[in-house]
C-alpha positions in Angstrom: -132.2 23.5 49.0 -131.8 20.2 47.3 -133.3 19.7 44.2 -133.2 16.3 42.8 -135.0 13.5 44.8 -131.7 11.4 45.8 -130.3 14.6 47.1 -133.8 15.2 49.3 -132.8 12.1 50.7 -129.7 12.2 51.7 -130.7 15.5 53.8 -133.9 12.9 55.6 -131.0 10.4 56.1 -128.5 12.6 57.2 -131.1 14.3 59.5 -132.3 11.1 61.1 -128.9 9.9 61.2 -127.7 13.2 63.2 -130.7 12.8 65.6 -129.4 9.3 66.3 -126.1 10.0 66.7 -127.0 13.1 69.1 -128.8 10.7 71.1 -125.9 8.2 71.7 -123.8 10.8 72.9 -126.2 11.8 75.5 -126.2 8.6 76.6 -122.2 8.6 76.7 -121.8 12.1 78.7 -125.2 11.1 81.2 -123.5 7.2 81.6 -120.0 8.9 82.3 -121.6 11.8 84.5 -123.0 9.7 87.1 -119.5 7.6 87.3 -118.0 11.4 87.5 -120.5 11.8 90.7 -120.1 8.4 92.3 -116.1 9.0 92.0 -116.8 12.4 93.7 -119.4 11.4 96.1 -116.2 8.7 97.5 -118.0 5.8 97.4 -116.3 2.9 95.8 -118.9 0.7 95.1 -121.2 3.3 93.5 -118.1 4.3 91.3 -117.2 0.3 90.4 -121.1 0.1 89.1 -121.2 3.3 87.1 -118.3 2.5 85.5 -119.6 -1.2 84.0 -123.0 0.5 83.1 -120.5 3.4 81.2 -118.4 1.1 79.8 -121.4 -1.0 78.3 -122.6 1.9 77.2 -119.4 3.1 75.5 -118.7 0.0 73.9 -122.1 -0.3 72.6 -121.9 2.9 70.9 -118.3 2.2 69.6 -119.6 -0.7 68.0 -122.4 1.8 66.2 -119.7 3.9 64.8 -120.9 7.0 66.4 -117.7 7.5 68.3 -113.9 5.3 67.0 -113.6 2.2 69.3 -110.2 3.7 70.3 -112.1 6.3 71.8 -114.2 4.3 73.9 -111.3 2.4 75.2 -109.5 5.5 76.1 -112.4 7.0 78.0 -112.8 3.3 80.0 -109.1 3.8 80.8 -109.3 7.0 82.5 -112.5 6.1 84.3 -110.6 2.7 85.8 -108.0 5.1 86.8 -109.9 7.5 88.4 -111.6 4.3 90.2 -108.2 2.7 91.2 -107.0 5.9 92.2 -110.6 6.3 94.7 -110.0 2.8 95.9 -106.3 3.4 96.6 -107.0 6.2 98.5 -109.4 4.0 101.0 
């Protein structure tokens, strides 16, 4: 338990910050989930739309600092893979 008042606050910040950062990252794995099923599903043009509204999504989070920016761009290359691979395959 922390005992002097700066230390109480660091564990409300740290707490709210946690929440916050928990949050983003649902919104990263439900963004790149429905890309996941539009890629399974075959349907290009789903997939193409998924994967602006997950790569908004990632970059705005990047920006945040919840997850490196490096990150974000690696996990927009594999989806534009996946995508080129789907429309290839048409």
């Amino acid at each position: 338990m922390p005992n002097t008042e700066s230390a109480k606050k660091r564990v409300r910040q740290t707490s709210k910050r946690n929440a916050r950062n928990l949050w983003r990252k649902r919104r990263i794995k439900d963004a790149s989930g429905a890309f996941l099923k539009a890629i399974a599903s075959g349907d290009a043009s789903a997939a193409e739309k998924a994967m602006r509204d997950a790569a908004q999504t990632l970059d705005k989070i990047a920006a945040t600092g919840t997850i490196h920016k490096n990150n974000a761009a690696r996990r927009k290359s594999r989806m534009a893979a996946k995508l080129a691979t789907l429309k290839k395959g048409k």
